[in-house]
C-alpha positions in Angstrom: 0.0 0.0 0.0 1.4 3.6 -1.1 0.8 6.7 0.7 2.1 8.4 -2.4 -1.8 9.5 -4.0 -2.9 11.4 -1.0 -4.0 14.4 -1.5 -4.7 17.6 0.5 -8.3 19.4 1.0 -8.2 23.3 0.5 -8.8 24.0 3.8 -5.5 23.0 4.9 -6.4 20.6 8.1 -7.0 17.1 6.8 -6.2 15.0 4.0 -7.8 11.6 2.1 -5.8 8.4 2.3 -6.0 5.5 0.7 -6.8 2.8 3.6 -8.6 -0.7 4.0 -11.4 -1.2 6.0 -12.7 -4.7 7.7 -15.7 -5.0 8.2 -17.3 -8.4 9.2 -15.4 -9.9 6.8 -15.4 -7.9 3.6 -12.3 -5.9 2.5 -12.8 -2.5 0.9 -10.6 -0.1 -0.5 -11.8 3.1 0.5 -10.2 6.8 1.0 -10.3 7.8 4.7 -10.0 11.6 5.9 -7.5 11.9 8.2 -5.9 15.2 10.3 -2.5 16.6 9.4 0.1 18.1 11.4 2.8 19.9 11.1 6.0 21.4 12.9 5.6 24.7 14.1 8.8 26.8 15.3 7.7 29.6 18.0 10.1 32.5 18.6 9.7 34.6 21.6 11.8 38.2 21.1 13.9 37.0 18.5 15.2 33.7 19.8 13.8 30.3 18.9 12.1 28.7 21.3 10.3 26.0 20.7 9.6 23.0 18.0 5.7 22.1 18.3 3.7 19.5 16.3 0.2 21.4 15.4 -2.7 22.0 13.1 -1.0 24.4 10.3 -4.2 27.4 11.2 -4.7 30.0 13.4 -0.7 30.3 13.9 -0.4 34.2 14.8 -3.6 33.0 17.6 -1.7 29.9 18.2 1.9 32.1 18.8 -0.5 34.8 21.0 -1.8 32.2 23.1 0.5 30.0 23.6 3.2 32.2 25.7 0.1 33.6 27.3 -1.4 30.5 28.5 2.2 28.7 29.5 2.9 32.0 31.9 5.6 33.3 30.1 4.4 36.5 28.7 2.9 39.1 30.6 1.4 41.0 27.4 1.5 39.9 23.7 3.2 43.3 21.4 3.3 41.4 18.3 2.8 38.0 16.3 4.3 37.9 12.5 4.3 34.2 10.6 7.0 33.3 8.0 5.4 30.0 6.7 5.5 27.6 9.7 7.7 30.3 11.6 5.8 32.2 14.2 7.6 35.2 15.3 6.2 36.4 18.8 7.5 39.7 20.7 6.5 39.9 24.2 6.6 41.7 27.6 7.7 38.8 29.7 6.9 37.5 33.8 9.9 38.3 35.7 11.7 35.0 35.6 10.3 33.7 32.6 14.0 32.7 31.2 14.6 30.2 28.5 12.8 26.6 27.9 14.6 23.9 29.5 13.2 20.5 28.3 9.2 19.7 28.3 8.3 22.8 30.5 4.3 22.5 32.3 2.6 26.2 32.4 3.4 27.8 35.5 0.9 30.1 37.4 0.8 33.4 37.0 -2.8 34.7 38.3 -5.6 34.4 40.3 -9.3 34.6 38.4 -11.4 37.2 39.6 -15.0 37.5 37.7 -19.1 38.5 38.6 -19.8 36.6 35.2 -22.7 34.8 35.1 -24.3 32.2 32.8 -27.2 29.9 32.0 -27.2 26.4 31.6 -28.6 26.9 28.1 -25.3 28.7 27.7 -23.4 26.4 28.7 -25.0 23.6 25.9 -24.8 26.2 23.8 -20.6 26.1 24.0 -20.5 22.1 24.2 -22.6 21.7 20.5 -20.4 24.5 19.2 -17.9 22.2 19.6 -19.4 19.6 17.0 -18.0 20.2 14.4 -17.6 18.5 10.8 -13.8 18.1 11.0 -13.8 16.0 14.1 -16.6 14.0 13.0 -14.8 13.6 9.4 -11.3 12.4 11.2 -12.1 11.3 14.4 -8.3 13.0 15.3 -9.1 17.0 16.1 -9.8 18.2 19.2 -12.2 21.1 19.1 -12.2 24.5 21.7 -15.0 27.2 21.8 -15.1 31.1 22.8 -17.8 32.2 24.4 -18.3 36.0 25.0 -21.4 38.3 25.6 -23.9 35.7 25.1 -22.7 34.3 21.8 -19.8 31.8 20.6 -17.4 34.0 19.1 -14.4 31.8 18.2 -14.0 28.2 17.3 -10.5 26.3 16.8 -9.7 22.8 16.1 -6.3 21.4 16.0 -4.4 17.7 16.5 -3.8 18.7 20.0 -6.4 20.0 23.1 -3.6 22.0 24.1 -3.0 23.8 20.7 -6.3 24.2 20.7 -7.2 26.0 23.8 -3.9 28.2 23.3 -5.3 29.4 19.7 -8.6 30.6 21.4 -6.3 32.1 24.2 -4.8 34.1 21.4 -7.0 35.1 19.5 -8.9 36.3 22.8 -5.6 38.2 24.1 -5.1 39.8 19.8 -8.8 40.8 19.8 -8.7 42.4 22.9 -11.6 41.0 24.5 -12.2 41.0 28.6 -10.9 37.6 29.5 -13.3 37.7 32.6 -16.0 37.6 30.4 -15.4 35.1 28.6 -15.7 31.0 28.5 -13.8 28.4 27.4 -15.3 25.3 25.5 -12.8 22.1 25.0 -13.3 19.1 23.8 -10.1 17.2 26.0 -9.4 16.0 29.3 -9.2 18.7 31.9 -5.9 18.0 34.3 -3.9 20.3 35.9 -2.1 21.6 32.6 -5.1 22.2 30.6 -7.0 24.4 34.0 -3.5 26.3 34.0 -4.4 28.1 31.1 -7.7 29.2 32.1 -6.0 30.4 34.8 -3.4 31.9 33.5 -5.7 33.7 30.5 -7.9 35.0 33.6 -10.7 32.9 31.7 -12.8 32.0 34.9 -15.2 29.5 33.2 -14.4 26.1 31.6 -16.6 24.0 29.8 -15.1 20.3 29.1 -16.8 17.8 27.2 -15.1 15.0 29.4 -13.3 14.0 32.4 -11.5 16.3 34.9 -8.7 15.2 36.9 -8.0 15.6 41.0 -5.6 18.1 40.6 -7.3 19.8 38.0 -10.1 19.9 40.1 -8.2 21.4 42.9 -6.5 24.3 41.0 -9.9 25.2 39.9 -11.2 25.8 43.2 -7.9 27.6 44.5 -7.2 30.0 41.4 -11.2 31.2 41.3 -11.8 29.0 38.0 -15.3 27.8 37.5 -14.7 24.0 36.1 -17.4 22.2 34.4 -17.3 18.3 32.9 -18.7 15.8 31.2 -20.9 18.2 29.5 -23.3 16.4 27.2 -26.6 17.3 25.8 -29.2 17.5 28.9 -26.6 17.6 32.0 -23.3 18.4 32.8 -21.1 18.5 36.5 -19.4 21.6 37.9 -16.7 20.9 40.2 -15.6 24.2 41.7 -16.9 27.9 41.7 -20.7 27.1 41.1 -21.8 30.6 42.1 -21.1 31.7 37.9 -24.4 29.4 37.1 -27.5 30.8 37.2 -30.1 28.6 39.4 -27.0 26.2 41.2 -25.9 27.1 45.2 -23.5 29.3 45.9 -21.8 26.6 48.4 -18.7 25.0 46.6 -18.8 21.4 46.5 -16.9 19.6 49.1 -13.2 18.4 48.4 -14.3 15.0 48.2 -10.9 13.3 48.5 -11.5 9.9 49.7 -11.7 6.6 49.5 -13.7 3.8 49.2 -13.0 0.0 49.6 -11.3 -0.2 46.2 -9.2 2.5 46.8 -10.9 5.1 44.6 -10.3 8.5 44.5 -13.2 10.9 44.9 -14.2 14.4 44.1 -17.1 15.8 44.5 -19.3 18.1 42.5 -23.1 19.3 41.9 -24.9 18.2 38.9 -27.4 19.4 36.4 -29.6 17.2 34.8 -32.2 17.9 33.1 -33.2 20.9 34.6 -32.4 19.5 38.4 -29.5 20.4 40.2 -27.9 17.7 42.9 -24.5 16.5 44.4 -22.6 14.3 42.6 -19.5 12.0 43.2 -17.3 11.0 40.9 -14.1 8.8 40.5 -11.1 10.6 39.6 -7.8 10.2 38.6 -5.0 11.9 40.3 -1.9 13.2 38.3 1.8 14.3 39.4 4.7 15.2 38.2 7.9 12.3 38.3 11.4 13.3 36.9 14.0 11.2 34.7 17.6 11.2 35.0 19.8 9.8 32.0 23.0 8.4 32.9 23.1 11.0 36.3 21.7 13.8 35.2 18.3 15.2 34.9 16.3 14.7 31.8 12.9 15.6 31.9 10.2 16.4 34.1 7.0 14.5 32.8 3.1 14.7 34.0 2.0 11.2 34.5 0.4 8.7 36.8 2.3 7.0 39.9 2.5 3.3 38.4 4.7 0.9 36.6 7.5 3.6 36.9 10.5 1.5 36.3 8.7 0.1 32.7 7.8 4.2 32.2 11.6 5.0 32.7 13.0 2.4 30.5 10.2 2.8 27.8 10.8 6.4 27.7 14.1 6.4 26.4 13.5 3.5 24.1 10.4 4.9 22.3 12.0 9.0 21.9 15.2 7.1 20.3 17.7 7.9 23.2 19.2 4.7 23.5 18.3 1.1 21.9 19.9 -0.4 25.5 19.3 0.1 28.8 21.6 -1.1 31.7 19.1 -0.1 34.6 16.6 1.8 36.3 15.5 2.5 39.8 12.7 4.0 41.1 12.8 6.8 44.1 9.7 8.2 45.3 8.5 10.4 41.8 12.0 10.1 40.6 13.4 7.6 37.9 17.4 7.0 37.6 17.9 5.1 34.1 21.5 4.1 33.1 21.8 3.4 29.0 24.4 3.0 26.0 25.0 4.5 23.1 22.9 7.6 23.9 21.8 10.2 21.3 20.9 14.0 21.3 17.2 15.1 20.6 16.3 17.9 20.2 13.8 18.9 22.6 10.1 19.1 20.9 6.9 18.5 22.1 4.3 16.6 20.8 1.0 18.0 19.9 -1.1 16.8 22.8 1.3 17.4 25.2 4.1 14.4 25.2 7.9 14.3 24.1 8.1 14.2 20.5 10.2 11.2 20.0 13.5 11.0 16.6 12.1 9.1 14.0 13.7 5.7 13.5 15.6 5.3 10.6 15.6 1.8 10.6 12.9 -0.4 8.7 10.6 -2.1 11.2 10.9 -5.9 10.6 8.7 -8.9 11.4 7.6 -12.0 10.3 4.6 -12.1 12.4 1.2 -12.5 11.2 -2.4 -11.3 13.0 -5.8 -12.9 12.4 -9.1 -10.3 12.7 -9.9 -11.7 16.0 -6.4 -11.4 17.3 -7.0 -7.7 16.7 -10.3 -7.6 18.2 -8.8 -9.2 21.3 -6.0 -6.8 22.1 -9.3 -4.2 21.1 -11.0 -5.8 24.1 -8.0 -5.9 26.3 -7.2 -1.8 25.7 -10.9 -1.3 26.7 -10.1 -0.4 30.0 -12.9 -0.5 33.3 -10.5 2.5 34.4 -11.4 4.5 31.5 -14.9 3.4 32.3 -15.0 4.9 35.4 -13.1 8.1 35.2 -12.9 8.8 31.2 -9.1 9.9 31.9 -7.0 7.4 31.6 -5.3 5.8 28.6 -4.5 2.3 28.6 -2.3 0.7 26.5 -1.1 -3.5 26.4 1.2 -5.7 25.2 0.5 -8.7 22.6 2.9 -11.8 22.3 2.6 -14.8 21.5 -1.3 -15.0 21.8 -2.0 -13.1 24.1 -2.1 -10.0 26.2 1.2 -10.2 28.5 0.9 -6.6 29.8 -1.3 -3.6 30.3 -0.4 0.0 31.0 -2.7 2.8 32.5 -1.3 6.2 32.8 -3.0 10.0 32.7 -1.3 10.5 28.6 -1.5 8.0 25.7 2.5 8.9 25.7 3.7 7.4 28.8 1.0 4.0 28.9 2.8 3.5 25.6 6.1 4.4 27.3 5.6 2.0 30.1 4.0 -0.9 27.6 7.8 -0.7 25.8 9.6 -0.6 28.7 8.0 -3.8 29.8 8.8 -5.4 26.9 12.1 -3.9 27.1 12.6 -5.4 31.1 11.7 -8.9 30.1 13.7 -9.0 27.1 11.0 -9.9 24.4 11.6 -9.9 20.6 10.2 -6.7 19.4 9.5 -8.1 16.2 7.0 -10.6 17.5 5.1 -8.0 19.6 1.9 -5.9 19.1 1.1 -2.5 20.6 -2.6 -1.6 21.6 -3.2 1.6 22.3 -6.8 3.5 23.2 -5.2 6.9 21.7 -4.9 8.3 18.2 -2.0 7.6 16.5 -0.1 10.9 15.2 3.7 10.9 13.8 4.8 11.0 17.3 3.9 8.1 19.0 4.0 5.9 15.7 8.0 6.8 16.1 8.0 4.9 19.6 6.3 1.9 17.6 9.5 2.2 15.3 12.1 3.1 17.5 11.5 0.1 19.8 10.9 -2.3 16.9 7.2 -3.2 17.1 5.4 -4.0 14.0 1.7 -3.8 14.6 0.3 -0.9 16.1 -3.8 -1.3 16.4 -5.9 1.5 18.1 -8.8 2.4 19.2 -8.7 5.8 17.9 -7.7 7.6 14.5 -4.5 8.4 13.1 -3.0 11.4 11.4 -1.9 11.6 7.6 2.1 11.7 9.2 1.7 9.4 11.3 0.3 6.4 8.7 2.7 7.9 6.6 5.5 6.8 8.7 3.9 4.0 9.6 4.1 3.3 5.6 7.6 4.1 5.2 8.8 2.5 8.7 7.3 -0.9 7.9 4.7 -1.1 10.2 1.2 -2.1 10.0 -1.0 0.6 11.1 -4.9 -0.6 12.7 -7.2 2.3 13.4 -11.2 2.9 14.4 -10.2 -0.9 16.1 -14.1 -1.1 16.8 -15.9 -4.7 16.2 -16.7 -6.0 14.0 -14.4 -3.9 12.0 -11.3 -2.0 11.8 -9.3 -0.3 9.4 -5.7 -0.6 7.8 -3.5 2.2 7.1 0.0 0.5 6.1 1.3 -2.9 5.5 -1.7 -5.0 5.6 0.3 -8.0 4.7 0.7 -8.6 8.1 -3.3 -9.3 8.6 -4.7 -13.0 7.4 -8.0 -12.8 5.7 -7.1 -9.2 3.6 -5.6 -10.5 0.4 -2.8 -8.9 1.1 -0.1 -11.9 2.4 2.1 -12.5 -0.4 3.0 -9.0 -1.3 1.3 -5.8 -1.7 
């Protein structure tokens, strides 16, 4: 299968490829939509700062927003783009030096607001955030402006963040009251994402899914009002529900706690339906570990307290760093990791928020074959009851040999992949006999961990981008997306699947 006829759509954000779909049986050819990405080089007063995979639009937003949003710059002077160059000149927080590594947003406010909004409002931002190019892809995440009664901005783009950050911008060029305003998004809502409300002085958030503990609790400290799990009839607000018209003005309780299993808890008031009441939900709690390379410190990394050791090793497999690692050990949040035969990369960041990994330059090889319902059981395997219960964690696993030998859940699609490779790493199993599940969408970046550890099969629950089967294409691995029974569908190297056609050769 060639990658070669695709073909880009005048609007600049997705492109058809030629792909084969499984369905109950029947192979078609068909040509899927799928999201592009690009790299995007931000300068901040003349310097470069920053390699970023995103959504080729809204750049001078994107540039605006994002050194507003991560803390850095205390007011936006100007935003010029030279292709996929975005020039940005700033007045900057005291402090606010240069970018070491994969930098979180750091506070730099405290939301003060008498805004107040309906519940039909807040609907009102969740279905402006339908729209046609996520439904066409199944890989953009959508954010929503809301300002004087009326959505005034929409942005969609291959990462939540990059998303969020172009509204920020285009909020911060337009000169619009940030205290009047609220923020739709279609992501997760953890600590990072609730930073840039915070940080804009944006003191409403409308998410369409989970929230995390942390997230939750920045909300409530920084004066944020944080709604979730906003679908068509009801919705929960966690913190600050004074801002809603018809909810009590008491905040909900901090609701850490636990039950039997363990569970974390945070509570919150709900709206169903026209009826307000309090709610508990099951959370996941986030923190920060740190990863030291031969001695020295690497990276700081937002992730979720298990399976570190297999999250250290992985790491530095799947960005390219090393193909061998000596050791690791695990000290409270921070992970040592001795390895040979290091090499440099540059620092980037991936588009929703992870390490952007080199891209192997070596072919992926394998021998292995996978029958339809081998893919629908590593399907059922990456369908988590974690995800179930908080809708924030990703889950990947581990296939060998016939079955599922190991299963990752962590707070980003990046490090559950992470962890899965360094497990396979650990135990010393042949790469090239392996398949990786994954529950997340499969963009250039986290194909390259795919191909940097040596795994052949990738299948996911989610979408990919036009890059990422690309590489997948070029890398010798076969690519399995929209993994839903009973079908799927087949981006690259479908020789690899019995029952296609396509065993003896493409």
């Amino acid at each position: 299968m060639s990658l070669q006829e695709t073909t880009t759509d005048t609007s600049g954000m997705t492109e058809k490829l030629p792909a084969v779909l499984w369905n109950e049986g029947e192979v078609t050819h068909i040509c899927d939509t799928a999201a592009r990405e690009e790299e995007i080089v931000l300068y901040l007063n003349g310097r470069e700062y920053l390699h970023i995979v995103a959504s080729p639009n809204m750049l001078l937003e994107f540039g605006a927003g994002y050194f507003t949003a991560a803390g850095i710059a205390e007011k936006i002077l100007s935003v010029r783009i030279d292709d996929k160059n975005v020039f940005v000149e700033a007045d900057l927080f005291p402090g606010a030096g240069p970018r070491e590594g994969f930098a979180p947003a750091e506070k730099k406010g405290h939301v003060v607001s008498e805004l107040l909004i309906t519940p039909e409002e807040i609907f009102a931002v969740r279905k402006a955030m339908d729209v046609d190019v996520w439904r066409q892809t199944g890989g953009l995440h959508c954010a929503a402006l809301w300002h004087d009664h009326k959505i005034i901005a929409v942005s969609s783009d291959i990462g939540r963040h990059n998303a969020v950050d172009k509204l920020i911008g285009f909020m911060t060029l337009q000169g619009i009251p940030p205290g009047e305003c609220v923020l739709g998004c279609t992501g997760r809502q953890p600590k990072g994402m609730v930073m840039k409300a915070v940080n804009a002085g944006i003191p409403v958030i409308v998410g369409r899914t989970a929230v995390t503990y942390p997230g939750a609790m920045l909300a409530k400290e920084e004066g944020v009002t944080l709604i979730g799990f906003t679908r068509e009839n009801r919705f929960t607000v966690y913190s600050h529900p004074e801002r809603i018209a018809g909810f009590p003005a008491e905040e909900p309780e901090n609701g850490k706690g636990t039950e039997n299993n363990g569970e974390l808890l945070l509570s919150g008031w709900q709206y169903d339906k026209g009826s307000v009441k309090p709610a508990v939900d099951v959370v996941v709690l986030e923190d920060t570990v740190t990863l030291y390379l031969n001695g020295e410190k690497y990276l700081d990394n937002t992730a979720t307290l298990e399976s570190l050791e297999e999250l250290g090793a992985g790491f530095f497999i799947a960005a390219g760093i090393t193909k061998k690692i000596r050791s690791v050990k695990v000290r409270d949040a921070d992970i040592f990791v001795e390895a040979d035969e290091v090499a440099e990369v540059c620092g980037k960041m991936e588009s929703a928020g992870g390490f952007c990994p080199r891209e192997s330059a070596v072919n992926v090889e394998g021998g292995i074959t996978i029958s339809p319902e081998e893919i629908f059981t590593v399907r059922e395997q990456i369908n988590t009851e974690e995800w179930d219960k908080t809708g924030a964690l990703h889950c990947a696993v581990l296939y060998y040999q016939g079955e599922v030998v190991y299963s990752a859940n962590d707070i980003g699609r990046h490090n559950a992949v992470d962890k899965v490779i360094g497990y396979m790493t650990l135990h010393r199993l042949p790469a090239g006999k392996c398949v990786l599940g994954c529950t997340g969408r499969m963009p250039h970046g986290m194909v390259s961990k795919a191909a940097n550890a040596g795994i052949p099969v990738i299948v996911s629950r989610a979408a990919t981008t036009s890059t990422g089967a690309a590489l997948a294409e070029r890398s010798g691995i076969t690519l399995i997306c929209f993994t839903r029974p009973p079908r799927f569908t087949v981006y690259s190297h479908p020789e690899r699947i019995v029952g296609l056609g396509y065993e003896k050769g493409i």
